[in-house]
Structures are given as structure tokens and as C-alpha cells.
C-alpha positions as CSV (number, residue, x, y, z in Angstrom):
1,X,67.1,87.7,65.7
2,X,63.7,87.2,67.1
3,X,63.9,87.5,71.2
4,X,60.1,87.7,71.8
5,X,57.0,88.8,70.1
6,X,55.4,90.0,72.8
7,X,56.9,92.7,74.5
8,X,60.7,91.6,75.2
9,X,63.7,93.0,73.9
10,X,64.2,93.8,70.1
11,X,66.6,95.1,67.9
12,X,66.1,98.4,65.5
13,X,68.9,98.9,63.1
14,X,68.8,102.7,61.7
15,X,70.7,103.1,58.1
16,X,71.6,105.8,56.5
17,X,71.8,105.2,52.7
18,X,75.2,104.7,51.0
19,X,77.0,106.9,48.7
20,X,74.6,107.9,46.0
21,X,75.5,109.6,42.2
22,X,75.0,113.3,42.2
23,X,72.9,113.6,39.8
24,X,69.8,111.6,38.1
25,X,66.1,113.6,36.4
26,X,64.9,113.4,39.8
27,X,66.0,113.0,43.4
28,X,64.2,110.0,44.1
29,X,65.6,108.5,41.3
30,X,69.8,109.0,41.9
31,X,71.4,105.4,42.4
32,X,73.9,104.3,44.3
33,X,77.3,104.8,43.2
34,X,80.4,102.0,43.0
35,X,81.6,103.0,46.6
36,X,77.8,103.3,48.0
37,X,77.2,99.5,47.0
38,X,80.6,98.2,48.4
39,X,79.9,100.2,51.0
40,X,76.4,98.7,51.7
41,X,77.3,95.5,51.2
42,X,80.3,95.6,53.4
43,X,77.7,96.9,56.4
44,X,75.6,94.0,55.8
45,X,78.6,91.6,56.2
46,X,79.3,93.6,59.6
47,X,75.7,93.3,60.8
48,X,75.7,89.3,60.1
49,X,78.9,88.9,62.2
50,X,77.2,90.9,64.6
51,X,74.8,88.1,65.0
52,X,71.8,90.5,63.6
53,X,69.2,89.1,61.3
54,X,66.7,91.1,60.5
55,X,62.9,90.0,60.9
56,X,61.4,93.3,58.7
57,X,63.3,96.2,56.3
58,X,61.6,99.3,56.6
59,X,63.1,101.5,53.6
60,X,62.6,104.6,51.6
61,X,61.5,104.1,48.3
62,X,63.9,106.4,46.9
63,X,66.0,103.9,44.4
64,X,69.2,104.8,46.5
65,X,67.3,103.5,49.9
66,X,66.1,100.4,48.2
67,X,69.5,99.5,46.3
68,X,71.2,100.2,50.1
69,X,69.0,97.7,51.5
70,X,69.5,95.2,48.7
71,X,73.3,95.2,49.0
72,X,73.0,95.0,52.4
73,X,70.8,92.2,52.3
74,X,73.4,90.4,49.8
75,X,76.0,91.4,52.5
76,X,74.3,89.8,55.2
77,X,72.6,87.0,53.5
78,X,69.6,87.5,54.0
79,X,66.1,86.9,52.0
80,X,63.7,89.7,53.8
81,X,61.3,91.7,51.7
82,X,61.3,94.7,52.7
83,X,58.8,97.4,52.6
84,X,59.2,100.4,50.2
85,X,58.1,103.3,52.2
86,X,57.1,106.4,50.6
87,X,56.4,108.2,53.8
88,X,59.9,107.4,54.6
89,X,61.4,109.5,51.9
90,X,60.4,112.5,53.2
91,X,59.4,111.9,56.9
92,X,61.1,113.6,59.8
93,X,62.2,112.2,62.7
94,X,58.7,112.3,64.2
95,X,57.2,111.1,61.9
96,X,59.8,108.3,61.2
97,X,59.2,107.4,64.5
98,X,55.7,106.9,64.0
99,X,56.4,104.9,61.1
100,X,58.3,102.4,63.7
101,X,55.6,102.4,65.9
102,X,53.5,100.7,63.5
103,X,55.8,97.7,62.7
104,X,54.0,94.2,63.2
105,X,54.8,93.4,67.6
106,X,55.8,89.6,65.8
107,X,58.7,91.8,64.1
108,X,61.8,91.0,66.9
109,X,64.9,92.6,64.6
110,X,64.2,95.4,62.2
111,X,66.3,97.2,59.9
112,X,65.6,100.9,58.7
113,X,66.9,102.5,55.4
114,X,66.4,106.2,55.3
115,X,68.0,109.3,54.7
116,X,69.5,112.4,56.4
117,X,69.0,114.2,58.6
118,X,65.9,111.9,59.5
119,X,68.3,109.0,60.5
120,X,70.8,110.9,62.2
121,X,68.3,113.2,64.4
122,X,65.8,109.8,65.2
123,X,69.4,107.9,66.5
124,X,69.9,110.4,68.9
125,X,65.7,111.1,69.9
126,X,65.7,107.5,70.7
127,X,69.1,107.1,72.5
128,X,68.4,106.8,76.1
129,X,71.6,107.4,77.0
130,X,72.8,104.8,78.7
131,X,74.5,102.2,76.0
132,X,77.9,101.6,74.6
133,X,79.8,104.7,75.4
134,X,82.5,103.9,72.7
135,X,79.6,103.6,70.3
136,X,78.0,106.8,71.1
137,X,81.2,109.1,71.3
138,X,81.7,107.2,67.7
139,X,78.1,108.4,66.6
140,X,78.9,111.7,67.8
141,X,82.4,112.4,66.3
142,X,81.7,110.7,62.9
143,X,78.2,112.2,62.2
144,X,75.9,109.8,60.1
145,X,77.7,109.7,57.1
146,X,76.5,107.7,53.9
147,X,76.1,103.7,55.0
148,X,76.5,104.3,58.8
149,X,74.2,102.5,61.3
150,X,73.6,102.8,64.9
151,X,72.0,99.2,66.4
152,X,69.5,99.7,69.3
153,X,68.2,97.5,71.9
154,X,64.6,97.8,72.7
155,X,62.5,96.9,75.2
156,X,58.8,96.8,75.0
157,X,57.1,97.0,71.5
158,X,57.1,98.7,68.8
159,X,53.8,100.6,69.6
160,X,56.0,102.0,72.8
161,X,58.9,103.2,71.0
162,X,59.4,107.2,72.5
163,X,62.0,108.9,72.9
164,X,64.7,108.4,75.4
165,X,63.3,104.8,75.0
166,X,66.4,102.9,72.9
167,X,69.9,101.8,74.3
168,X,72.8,102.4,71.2
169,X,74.6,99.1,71.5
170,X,76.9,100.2,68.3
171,X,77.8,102.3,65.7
172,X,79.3,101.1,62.9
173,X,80.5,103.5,59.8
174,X,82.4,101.1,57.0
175,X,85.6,101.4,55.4
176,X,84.8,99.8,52.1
């Protein structure tokens, strides 16, 4: 959902992964379980009736992150590439935030896979308080539990992205 390229309004989508096993030989290696890829996929349906399709996927490269995106993707219909993001993995919300502020300006819609607490601290950095009030007091009382999102509006690009700098226009946390 492209609204301009050059400065206008965009969209960031923040993810948090689905429901991942408990176990696997390493952490970056657990997959999503049964319920983390109805989940995901369910999320991905919600976001296309929402009217959001994503220009770029920004997403962990932890397998969990990656298989999120793809069922989202198959939820939403949609053929994006996304890029695999070691930094991601690991980053904070500063520097997740930084990460953002490097996306292409010709990127209008952009969807971001990641984990906690990274994507439940950068939803509320970026929330400039004045969006949807149902969909903050939602964000709020629910947490940022496995396969919720929080969809921003932006204005500017990505280079500007601060703080204080996003309005929430919804939450959404599945019931798969």
C-alpha cells in the first residue's frame, strides 16, 4: 500500500513472532509450533482485509521469525521477499529502530518480524500518542503476546522515524 515514495505517509506493521516449540539445539533454530502457524497465518488474513499490503518484510532470521513471516505472507497473499535480518535477532529497540531507518524511502508499507521485548518496547517508543485509543488501551492490557501486531501510520521517511514519531492505528492479537 504504497501512498508516496517521497516523504508522505507510510505504514510500518511491527510483529511479534507466533507461538514457537520450546525447545530445538539452539534458540535461533526453534520453529513455530501448530498454533504459531495458524496463528500467523490467521494475522496475515486480518492485515489483507485491513487493506495492508506490504511493499518490504523486515524479519529476524531466527527460523521462528522467518516461518511467521511466511505464513503471514500465505495469509495475506502476498509474494514479498523479505529480508532475513540477523541484526534483528538480537537488536534492541534502539537499534531496531535504526534498522527501520535504513529501509529503501520507495518502501510505502513495511512489515516487521521480530521478537520480544524488542517489538513490544519499539510499539510504544514510536507511539506518539495520539492514534486509535481502543487500539492502544488493547496494546496495553493484552501485552505483545506471540503473533500480535500494532499498525502505524507514518509520516515522513523512513530516515525520520524517532520516537514519539508513529500514530498506532490498531492492534490486532488473533484468536486462531
Amino acid at each position: 500500500m504504497q501512498e508516496s515514495t517521497s516523504g508522505g505517509r507510510r505504514r510500518l506493521v511491527l510483529v511479534r513472532h507466533a507461538k514457537a516449540e520450546p525447545t530445538a539445539p539452539t534458540d535461533h533454530e526453534r520453529d513455530l509450533s501448530t498454533r504459531g502457524r495458524a496463528d500467523a497465518e490467521e494475522a496475515g488474513r486480518w492485515l489483507a482485509g485491513a487493506g495492508l499490503v506490504p511493499d518490504a518484510a523486515l524479519v529476524s532470521d531466527a527460523r521462528r521469525a522467518h516461518e511467521t513471516w511466511l505464513h503471514l505472507a500465505l495469509g495475506g497473499s502476498w509474494d514479498v521477499e523479505p529480508e532475513l535480518s540477523p541484526a534483528l535477532y538480537a537488536a534492541g529497540p534502539d537499534s531496531a529502530l535504526d534498522l527501520l531507518r535504513e529501509t529503501s524511502p520507495e518502501v510505502g508499507s513495511l512489515v516487521v518480524v521480530g521478537h520480544n521485548p524488542t517489538m513490544a518496547y519499539l510499539a510504544e517508543l514510536l507511539d506518539d500518542g495520539d492514534g486509535d485509543g481502543e487500539a492502544t488501551t488493547s496494546m496495553l492490557v493484552r501485552g505483545f503476546p506471540p503473533a500480535a501486531l500494532a499498525v502505524f501510520e507514518v509520516d515522513g521517511t523512513w530516515g525520520d522515524l524517532a520516537p514519539g514519531t508513529a500514530r498506532l492505528t490498531s492492534f490486532h492479537v488473533g484468536e486462531a
